[in-house]
PDB file with one MODEL, atoms N, CA, C and O in Angstrom:
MODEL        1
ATOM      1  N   UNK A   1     117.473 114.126 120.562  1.00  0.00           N
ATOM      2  CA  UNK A   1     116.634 112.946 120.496  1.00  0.00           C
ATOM      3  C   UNK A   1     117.284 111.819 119.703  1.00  0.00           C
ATOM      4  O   UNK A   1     117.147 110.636 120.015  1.00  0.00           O
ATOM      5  N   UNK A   2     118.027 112.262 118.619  1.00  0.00           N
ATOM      6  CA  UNK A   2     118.687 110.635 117.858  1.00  0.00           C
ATOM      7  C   UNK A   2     119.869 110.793 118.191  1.00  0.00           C
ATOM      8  O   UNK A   2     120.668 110.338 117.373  1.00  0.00           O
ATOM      9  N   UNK A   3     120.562 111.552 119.620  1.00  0.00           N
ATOM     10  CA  UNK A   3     121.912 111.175 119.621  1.00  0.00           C
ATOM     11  C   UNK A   3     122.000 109.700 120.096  1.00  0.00           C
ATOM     12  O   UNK A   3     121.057 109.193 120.704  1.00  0.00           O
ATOM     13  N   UNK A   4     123.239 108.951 119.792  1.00  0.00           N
ATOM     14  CA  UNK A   4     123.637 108.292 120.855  1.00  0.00           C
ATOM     15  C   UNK A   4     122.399 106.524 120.118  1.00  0.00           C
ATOM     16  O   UNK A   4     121.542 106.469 119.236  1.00  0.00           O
ATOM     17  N   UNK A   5     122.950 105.490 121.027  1.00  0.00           N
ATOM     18  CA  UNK A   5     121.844 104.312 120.773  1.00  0.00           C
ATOM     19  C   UNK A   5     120.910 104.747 120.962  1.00  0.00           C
ATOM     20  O   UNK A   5     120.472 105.654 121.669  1.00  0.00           O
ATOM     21  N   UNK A   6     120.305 103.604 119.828  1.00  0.00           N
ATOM     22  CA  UNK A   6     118.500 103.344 119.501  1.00  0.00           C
ATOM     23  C   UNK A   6     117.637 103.157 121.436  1.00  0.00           C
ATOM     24  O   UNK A   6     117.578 101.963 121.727  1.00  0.00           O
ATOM     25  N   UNK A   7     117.291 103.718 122.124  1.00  0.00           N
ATOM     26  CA  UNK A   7     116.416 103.215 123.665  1.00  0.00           C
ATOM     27  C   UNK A   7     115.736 101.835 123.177  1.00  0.00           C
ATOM     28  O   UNK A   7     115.979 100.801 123.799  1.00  0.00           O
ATOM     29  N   UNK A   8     114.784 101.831 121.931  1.00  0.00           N
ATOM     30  CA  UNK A   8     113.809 100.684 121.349  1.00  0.00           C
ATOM     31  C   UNK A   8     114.694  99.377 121.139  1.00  0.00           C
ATOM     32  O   UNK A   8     114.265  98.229 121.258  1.00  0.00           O
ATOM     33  N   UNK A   9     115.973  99.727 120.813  1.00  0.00           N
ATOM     34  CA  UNK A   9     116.655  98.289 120.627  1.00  0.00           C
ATOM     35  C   UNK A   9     117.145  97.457 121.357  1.00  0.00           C
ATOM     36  O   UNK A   9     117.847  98.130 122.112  1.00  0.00           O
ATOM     37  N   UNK A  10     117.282  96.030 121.748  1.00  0.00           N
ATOM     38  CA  UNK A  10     117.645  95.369 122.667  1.00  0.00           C
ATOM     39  C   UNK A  10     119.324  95.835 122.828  1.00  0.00           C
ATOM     40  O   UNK A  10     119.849  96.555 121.979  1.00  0.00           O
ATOM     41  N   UNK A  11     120.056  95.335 124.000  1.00  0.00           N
ATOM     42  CA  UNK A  11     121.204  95.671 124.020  1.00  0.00           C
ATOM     43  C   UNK A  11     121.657  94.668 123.214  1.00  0.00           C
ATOM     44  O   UNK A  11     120.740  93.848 123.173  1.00  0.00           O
ATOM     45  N   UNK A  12     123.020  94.098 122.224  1.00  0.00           N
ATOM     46  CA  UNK A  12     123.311  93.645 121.609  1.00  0.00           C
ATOM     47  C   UNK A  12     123.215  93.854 120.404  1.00  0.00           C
ATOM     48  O   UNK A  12     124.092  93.584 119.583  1.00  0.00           O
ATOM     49  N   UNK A  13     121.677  94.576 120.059  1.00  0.00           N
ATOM     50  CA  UNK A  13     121.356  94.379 118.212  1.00  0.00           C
ATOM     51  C   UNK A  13     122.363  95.654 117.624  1.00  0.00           C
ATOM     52  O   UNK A  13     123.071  96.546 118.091  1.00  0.00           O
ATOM     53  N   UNK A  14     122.073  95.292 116.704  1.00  0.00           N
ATOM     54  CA  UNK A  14     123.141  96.321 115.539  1.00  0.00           C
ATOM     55  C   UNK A  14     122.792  97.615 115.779  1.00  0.00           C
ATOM     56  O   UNK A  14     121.705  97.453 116.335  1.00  0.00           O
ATOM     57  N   UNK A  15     123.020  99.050 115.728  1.00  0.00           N
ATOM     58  CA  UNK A  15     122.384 100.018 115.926  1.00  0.00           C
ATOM     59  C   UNK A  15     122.227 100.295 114.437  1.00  0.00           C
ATOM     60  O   UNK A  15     123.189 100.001 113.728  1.00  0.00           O
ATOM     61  N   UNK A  16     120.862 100.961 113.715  1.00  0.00           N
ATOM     62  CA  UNK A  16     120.940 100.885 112.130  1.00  0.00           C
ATOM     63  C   UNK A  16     121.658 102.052 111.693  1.00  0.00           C
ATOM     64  O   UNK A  16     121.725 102.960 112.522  1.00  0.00           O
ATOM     65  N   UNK A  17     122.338 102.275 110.320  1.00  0.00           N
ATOM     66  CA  UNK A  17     122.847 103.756 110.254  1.00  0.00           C
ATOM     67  C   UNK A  17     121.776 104.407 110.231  1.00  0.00           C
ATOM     68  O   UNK A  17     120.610 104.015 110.186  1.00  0.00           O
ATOM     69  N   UNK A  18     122.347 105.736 110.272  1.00  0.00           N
ATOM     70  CA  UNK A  18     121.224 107.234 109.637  1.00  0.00           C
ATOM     71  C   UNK A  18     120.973 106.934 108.270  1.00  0.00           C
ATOM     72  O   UNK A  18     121.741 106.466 107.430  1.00  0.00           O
ATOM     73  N   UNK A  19     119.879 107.247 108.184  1.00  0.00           N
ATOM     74  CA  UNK A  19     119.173 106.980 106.642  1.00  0.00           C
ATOM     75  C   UNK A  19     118.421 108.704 106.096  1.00  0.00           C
ATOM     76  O   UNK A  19     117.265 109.064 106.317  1.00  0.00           O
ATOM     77  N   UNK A  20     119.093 109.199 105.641  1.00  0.00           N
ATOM     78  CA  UNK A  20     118.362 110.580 105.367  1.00  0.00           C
ATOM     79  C   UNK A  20     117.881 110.216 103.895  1.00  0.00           C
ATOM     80  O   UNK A  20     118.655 109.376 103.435  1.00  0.00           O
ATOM     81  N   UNK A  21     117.019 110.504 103.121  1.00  0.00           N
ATOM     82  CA  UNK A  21     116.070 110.095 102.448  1.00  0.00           C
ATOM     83  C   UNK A  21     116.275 111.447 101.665  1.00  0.00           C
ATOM     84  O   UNK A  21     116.056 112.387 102.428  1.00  0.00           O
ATOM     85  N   UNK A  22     116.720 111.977 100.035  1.00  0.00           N
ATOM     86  CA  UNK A  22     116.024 113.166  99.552  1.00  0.00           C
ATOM     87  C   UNK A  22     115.165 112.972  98.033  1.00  0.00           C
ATOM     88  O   UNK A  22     115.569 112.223  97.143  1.00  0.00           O
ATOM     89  N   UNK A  23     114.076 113.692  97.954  1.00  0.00           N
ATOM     90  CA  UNK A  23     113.402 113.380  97.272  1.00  0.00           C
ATOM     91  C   UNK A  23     112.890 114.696  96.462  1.00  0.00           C
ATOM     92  O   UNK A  23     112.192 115.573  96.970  1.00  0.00           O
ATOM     93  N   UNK A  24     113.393 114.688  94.999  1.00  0.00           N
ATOM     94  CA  UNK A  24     113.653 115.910  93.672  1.00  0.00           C
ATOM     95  C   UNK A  24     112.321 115.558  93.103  1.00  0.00           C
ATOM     96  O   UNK A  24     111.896 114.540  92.557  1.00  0.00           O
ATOM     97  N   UNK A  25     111.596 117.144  93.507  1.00  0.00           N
ATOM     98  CA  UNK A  25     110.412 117.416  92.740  1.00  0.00           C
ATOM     99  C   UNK A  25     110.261 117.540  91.153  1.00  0.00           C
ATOM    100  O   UNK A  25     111.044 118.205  90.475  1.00  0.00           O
ATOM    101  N   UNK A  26     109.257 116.886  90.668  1.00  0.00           N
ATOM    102  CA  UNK A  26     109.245 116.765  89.462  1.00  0.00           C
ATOM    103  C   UNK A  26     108.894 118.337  88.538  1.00  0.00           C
ATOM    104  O   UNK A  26     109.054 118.555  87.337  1.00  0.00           O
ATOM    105  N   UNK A  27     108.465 119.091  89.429  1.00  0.00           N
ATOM    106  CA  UNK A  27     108.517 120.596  89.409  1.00  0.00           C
ATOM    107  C   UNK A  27     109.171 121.573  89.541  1.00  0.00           C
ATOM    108  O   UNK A  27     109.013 122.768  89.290  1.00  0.00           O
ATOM    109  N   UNK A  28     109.935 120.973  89.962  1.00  0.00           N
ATOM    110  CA  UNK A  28     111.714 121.423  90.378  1.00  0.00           C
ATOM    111  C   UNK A  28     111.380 122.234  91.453  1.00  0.00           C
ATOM    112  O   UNK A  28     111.924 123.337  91.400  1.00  0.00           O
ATOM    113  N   UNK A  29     110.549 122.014  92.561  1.00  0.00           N
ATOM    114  CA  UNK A  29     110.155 122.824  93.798  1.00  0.00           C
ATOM    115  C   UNK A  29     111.140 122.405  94.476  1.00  0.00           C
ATOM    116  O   UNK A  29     111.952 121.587  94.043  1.00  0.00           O
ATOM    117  N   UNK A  30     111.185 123.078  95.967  1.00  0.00           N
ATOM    118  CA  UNK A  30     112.244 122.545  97.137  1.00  0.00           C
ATOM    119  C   UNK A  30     112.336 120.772  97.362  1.00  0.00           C
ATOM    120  O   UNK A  30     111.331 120.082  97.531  1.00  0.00           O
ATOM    121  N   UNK A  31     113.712 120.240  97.324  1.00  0.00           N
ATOM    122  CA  UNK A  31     113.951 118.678  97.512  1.00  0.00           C
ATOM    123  C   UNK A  31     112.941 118.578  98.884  1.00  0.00           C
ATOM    124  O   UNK A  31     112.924 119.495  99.705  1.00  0.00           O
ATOM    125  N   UNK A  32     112.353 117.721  98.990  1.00  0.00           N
ATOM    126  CA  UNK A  32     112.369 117.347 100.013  1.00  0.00           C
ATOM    127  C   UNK A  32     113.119 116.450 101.017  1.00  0.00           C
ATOM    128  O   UNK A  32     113.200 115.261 100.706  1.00  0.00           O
ATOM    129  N   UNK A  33     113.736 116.886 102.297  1.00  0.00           N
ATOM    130  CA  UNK A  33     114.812 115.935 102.823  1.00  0.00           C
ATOM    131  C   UNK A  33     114.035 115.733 104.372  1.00  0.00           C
ATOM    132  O   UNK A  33     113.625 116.519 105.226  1.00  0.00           O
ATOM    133  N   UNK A  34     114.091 113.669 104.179  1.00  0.00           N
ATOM    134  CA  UNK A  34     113.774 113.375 105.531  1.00  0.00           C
ATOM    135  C   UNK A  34     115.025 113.023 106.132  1.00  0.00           C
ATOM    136  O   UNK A  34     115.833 112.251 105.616  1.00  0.00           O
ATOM    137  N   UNK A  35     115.185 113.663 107.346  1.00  0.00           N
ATOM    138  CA  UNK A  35     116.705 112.655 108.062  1.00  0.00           C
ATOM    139  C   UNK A  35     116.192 112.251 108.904  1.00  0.00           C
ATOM    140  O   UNK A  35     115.336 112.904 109.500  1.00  0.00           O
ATOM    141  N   UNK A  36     116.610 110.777 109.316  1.00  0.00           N
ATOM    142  CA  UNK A  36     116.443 110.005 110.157  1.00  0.00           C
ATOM    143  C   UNK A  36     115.248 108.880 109.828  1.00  0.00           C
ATOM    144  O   UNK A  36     114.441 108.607 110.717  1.00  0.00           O
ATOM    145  N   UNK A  37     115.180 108.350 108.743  1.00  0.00           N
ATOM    146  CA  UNK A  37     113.910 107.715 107.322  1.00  0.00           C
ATOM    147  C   UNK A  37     114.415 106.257 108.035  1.00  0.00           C
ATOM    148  O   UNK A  37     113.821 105.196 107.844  1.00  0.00           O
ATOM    149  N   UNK A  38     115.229 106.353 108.613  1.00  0.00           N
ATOM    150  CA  UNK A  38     115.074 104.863 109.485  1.00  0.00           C
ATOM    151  C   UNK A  38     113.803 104.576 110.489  1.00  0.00           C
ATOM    152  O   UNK A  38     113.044 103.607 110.513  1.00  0.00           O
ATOM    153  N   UNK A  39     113.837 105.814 111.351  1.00  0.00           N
ATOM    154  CA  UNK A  39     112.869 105.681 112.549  1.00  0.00           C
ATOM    155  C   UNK A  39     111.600 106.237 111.999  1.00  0.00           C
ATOM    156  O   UNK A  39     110.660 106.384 112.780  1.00  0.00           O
ATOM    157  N   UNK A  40     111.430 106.642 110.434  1.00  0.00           N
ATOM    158  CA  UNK A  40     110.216 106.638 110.188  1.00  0.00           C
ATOM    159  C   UNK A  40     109.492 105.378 109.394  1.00  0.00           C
ATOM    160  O   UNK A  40     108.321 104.997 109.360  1.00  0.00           O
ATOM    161  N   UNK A  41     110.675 104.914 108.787  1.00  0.00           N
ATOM    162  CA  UNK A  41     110.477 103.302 108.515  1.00  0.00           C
ATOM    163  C   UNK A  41     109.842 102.361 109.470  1.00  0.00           C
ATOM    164  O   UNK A  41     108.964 101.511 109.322  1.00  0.00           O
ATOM    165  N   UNK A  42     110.689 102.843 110.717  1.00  0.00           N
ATOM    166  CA  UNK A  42     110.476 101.270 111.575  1.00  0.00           C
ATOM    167  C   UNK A  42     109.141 102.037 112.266  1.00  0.00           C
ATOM    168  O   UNK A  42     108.193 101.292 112.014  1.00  0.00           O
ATOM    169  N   UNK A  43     108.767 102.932 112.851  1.00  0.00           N
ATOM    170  CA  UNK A  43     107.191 103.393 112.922  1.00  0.00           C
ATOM    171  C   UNK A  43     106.213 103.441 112.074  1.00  0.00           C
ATOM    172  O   UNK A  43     105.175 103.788 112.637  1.00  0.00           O
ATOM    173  N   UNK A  44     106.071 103.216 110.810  1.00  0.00           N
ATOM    174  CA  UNK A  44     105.829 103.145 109.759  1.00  0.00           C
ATOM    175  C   UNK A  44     104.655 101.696 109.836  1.00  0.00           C
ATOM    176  O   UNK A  44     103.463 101.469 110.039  1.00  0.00           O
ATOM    177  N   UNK A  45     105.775 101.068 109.562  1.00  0.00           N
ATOM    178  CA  UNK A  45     105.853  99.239 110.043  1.00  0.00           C
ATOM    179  C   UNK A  45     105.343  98.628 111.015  1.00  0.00           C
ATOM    180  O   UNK A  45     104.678  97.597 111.112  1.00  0.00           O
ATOM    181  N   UNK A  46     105.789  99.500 111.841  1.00  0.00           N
ATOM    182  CA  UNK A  46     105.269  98.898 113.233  1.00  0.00           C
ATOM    183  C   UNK A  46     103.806  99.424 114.157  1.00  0.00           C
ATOM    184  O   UNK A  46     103.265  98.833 115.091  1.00  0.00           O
ATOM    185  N   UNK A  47     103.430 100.715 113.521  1.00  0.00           N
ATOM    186  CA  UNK A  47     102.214 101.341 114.023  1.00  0.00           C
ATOM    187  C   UNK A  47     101.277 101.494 113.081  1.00  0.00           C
ATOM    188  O   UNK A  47     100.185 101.386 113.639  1.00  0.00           O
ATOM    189  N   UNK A  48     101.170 101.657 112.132  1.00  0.00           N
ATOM    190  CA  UNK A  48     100.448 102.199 110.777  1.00  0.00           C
ATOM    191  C   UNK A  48      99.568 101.297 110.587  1.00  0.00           C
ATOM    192  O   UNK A  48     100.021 100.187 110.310  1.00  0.00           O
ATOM    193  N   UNK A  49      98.445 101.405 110.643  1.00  0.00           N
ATOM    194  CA  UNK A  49      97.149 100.216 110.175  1.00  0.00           C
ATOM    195  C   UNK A  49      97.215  99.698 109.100  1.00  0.00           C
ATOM    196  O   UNK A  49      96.370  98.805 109.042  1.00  0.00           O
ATOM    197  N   UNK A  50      97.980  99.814 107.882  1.00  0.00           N
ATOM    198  CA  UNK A  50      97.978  99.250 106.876  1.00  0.00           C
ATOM    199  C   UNK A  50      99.375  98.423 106.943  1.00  0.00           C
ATOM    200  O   UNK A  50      99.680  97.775 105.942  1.00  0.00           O
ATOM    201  N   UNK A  51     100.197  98.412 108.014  1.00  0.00           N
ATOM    202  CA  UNK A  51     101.379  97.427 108.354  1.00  0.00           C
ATOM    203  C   UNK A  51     100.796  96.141 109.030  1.00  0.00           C
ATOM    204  O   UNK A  51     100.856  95.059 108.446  1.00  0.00           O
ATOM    205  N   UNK A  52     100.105  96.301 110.540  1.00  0.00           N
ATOM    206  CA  UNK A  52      99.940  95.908 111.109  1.00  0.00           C
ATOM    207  C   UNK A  52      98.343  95.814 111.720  1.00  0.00           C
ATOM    208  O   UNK A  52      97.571  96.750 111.928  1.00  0.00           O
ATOM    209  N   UNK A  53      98.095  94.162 111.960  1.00  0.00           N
ATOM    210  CA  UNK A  53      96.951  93.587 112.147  1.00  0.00           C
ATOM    211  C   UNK A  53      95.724  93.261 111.141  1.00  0.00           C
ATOM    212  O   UNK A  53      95.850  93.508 109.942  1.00  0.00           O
ATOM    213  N   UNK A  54      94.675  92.767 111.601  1.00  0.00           N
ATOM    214  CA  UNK A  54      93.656  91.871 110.316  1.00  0.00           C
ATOM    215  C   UNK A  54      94.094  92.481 109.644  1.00  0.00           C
ATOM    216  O   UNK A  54      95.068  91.996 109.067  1.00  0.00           O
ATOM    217  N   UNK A  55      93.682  93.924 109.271  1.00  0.00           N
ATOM    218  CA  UNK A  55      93.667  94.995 108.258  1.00  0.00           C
ATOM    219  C   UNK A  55      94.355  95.030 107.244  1.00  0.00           C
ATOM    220  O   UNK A  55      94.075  95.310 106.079  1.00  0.00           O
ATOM    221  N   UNK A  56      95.663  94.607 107.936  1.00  0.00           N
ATOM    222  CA  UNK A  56      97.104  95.029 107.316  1.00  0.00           C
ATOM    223  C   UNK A  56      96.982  94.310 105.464  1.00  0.00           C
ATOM    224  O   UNK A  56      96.423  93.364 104.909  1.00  0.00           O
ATOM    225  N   UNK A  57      97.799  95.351 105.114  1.00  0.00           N
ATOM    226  CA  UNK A  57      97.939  94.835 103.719  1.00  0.00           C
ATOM    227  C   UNK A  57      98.505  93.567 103.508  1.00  0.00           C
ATOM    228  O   UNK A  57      98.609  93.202 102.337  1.00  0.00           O
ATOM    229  N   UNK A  58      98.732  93.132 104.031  1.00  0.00           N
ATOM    230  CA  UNK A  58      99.582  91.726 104.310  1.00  0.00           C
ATOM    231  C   UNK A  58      98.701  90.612 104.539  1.00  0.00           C
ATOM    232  O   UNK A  58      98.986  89.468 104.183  1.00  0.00           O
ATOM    233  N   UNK A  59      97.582  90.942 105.159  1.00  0.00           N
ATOM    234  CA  UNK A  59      96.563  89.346 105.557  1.00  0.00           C
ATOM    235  C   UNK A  59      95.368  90.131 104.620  1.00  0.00           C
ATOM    236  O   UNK A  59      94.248  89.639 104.754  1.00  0.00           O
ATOM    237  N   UNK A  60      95.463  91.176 103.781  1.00  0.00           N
ATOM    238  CA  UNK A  60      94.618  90.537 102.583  1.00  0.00           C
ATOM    239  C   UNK A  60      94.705  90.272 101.353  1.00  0.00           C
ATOM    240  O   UNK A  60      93.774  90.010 100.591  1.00  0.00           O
ATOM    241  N   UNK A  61      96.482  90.363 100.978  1.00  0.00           N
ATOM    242  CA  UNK A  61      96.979  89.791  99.702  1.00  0.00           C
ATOM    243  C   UNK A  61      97.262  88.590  99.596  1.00  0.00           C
ATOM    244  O   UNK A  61      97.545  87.785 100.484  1.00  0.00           O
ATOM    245  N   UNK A  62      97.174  88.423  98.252  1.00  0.00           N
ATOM    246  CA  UNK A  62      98.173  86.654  98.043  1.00  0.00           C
ATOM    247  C   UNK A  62      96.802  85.442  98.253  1.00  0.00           C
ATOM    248  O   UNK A  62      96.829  84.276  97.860  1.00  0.00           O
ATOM    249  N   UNK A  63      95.817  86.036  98.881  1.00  0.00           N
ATOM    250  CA  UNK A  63      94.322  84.562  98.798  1.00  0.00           C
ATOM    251  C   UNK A  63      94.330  83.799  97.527  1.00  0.00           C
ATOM    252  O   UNK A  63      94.241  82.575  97.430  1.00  0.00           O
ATOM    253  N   UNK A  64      94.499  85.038  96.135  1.00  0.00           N
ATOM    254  CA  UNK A  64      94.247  84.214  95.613  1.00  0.00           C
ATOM    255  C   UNK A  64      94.904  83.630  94.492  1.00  0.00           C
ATOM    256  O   UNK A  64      95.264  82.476  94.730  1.00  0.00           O
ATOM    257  N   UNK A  65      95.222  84.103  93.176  1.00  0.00           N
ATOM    258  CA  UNK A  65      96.360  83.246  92.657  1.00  0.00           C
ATOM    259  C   UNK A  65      97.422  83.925  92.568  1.00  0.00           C
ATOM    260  O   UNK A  65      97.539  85.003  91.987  1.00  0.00           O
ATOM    261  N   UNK A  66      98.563  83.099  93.357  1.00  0.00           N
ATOM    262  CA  UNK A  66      99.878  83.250  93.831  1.00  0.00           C
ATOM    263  C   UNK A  66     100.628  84.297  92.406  1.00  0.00           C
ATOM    264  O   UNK A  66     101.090  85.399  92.701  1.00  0.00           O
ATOM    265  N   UNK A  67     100.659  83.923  91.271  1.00  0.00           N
ATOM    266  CA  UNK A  67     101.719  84.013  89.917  1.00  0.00           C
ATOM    267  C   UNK A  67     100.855  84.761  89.304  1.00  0.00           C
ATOM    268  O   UNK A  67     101.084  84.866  88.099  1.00  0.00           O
ATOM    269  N   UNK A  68      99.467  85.616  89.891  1.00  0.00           N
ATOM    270  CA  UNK A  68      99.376  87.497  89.028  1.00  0.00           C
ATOM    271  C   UNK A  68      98.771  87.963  90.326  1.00  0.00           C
ATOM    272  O   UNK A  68      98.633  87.413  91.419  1.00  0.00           O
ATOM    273  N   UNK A  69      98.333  89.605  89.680  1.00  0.00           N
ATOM    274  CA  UNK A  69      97.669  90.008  90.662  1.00  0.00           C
ATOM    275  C   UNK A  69      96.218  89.987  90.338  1.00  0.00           C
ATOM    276  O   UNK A  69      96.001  90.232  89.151  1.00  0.00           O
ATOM    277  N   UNK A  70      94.976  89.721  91.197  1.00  0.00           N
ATOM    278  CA  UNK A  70      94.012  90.055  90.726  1.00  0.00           C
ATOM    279  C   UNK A  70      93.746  91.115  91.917  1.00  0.00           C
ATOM    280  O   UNK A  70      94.333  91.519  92.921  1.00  0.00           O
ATOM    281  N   UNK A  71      92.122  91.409  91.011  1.00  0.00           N
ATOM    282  CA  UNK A  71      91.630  92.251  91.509  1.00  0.00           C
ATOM    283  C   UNK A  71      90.795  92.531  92.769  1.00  0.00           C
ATOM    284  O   UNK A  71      89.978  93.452  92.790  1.00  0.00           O
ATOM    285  N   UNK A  72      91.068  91.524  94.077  1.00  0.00           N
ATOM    286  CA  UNK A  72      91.594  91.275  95.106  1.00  0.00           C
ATOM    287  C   UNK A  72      92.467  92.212  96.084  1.00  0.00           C
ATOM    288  O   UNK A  72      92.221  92.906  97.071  1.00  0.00           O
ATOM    289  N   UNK A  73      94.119  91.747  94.983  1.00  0.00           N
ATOM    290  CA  UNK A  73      94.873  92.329  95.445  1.00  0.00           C
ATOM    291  C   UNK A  73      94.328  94.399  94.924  1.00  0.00           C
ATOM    292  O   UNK A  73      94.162  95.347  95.692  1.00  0.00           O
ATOM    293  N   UNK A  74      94.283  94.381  94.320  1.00  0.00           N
ATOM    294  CA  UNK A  74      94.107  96.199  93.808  1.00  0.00           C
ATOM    295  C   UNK A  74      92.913  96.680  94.745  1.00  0.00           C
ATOM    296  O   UNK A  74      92.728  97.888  94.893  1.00  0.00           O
ATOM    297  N   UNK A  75      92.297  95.971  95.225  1.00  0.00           N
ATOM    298  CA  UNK A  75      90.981  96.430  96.452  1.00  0.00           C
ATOM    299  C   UNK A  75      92.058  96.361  97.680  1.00  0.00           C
ATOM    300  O   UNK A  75      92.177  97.276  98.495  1.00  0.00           O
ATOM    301  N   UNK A  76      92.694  95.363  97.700  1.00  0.00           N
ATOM    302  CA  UNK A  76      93.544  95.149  99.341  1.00  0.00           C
ATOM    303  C   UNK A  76      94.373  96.623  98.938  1.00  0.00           C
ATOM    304  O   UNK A  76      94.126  97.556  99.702  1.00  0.00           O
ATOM    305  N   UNK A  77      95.308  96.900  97.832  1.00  0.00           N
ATOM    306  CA  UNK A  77      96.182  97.905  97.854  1.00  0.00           C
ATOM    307  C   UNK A  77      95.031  99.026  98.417  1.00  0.00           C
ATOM    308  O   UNK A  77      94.912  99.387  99.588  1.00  0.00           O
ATOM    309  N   UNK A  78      94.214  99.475  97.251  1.00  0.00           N
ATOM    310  CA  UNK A  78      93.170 100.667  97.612  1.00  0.00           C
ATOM    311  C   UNK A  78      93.169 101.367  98.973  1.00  0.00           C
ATOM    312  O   UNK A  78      93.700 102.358  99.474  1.00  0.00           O
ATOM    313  N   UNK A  79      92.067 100.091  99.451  1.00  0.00           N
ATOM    314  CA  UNK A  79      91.843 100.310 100.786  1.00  0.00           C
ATOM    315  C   UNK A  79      92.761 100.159 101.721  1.00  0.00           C
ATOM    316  O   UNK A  79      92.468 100.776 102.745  1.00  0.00           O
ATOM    317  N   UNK A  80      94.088  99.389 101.787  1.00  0.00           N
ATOM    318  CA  UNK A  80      94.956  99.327 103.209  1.00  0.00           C
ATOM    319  C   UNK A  80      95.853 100.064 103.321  1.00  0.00           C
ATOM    320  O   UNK A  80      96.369 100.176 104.433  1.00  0.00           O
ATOM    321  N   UNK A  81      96.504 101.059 101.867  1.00  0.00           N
ATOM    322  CA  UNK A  81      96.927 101.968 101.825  1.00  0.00           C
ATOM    323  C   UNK A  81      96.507 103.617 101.309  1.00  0.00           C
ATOM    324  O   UNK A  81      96.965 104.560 100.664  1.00  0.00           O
ATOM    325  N   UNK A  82      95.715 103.344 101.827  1.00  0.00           N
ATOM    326  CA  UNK A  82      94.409 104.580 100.881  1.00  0.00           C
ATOM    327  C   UNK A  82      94.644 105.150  99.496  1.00  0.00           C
ATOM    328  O   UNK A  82      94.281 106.317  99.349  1.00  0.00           O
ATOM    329  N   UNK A  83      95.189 104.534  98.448  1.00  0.00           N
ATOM    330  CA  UNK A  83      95.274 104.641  97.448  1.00  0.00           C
ATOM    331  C   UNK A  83      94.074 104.880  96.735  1.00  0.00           C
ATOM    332  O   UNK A  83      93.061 104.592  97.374  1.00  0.00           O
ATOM    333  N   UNK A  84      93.883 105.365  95.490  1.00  0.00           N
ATOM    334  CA  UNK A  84      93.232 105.756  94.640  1.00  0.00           C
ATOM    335  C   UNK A  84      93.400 104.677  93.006  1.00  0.00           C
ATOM    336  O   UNK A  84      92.913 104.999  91.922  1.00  0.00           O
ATOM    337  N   UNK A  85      93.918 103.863  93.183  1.00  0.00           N
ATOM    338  CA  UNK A  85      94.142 103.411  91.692  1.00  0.00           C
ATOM    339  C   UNK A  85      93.295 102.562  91.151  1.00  0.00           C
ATOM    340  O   UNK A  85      92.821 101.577  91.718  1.00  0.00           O
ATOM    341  N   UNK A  86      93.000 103.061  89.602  1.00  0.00           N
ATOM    342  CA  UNK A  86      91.830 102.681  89.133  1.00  0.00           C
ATOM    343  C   UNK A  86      92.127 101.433  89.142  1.00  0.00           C
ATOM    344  O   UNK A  86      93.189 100.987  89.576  1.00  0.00           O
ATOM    345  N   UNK A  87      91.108 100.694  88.611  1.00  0.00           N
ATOM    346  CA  UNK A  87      91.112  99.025  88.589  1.00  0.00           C
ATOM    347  C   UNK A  87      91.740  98.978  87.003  1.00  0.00           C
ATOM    348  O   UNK A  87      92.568  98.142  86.640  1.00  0.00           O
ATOM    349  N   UNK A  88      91.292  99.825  86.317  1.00  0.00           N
ATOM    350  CA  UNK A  88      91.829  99.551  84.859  1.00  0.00           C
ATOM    351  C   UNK A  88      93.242  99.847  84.617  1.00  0.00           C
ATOM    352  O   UNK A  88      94.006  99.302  83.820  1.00  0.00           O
ATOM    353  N   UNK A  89      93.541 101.159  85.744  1.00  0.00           N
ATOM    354  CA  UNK A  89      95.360 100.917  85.507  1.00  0.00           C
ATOM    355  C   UNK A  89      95.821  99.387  86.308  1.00  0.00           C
ATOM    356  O   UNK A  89      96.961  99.195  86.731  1.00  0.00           O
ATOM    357  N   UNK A  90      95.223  98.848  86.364  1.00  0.00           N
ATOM    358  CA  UNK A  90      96.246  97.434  86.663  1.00  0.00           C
ATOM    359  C   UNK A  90      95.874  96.381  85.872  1.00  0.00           C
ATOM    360  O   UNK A  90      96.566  95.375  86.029  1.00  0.00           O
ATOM    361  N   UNK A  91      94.718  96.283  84.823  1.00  0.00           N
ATOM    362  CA  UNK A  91      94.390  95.493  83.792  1.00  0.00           C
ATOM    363  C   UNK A  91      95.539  94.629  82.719  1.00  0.00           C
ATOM    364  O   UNK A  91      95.403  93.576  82.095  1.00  0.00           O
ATOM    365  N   UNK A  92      96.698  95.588  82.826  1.00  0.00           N
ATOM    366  CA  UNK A  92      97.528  94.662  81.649  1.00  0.00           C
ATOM    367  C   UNK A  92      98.426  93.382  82.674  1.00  0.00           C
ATOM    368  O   UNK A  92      99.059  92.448  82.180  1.00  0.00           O
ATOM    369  N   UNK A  93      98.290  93.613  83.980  1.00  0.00           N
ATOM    370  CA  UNK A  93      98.605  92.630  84.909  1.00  0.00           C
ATOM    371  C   UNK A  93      97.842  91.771  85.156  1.00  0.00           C
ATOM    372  O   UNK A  93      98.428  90.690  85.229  1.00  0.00           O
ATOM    373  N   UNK A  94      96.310  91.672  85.405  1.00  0.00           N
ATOM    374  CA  UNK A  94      95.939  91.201  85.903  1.00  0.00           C
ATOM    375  C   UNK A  94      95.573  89.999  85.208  1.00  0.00           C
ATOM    376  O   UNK A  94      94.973  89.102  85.800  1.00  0.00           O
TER     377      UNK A  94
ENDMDL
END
């Protein structure tokens, strides 16, 4: 399946390298290794409801003042990436 050119890319564009991704548990359990963290990037981005459309984390940050974050943005994070973070861990920012 990832031999050979990207099918999704126009003919001409760059083909991207392999991006294998490893990631050392703070438990010292098994690394976890993604290969191929390119094509989960660009699906990521391109399908994921919190990338793309109203929803997207993107058309509900930044309304309101540009130079901090308020608490706005920590509801847009919450909800468009299903996060959990309290409102008070972002207090010394806001």
């Amino acid at each position: 399946m990832f031999e050979g050119d990207r099918p999704d890319l126009e003919e001409g564009q760059p083909q991207p390298d392999e991006t294998t991704v490893k990631v050392w548990r703070l438990d010292a359990g098994p690394v976890l290794v993604i290969e191929h963290a390119e094509l989960l990037a660009q699906d990521f981005f391109t399908t994921d409801e919190s990338s793309v459309g109203d929803s997207a984390y993107d058309q509900q940050v930044g309304k309101g003042d540009p130079d901090r974050i308020t608490v706005q943005d920590v509801v847009a994070i919450n909800t468009t990436m299903r996060a959990r973070s309290p409102h008070t861990a972002w207090e010394v920012l806001t």
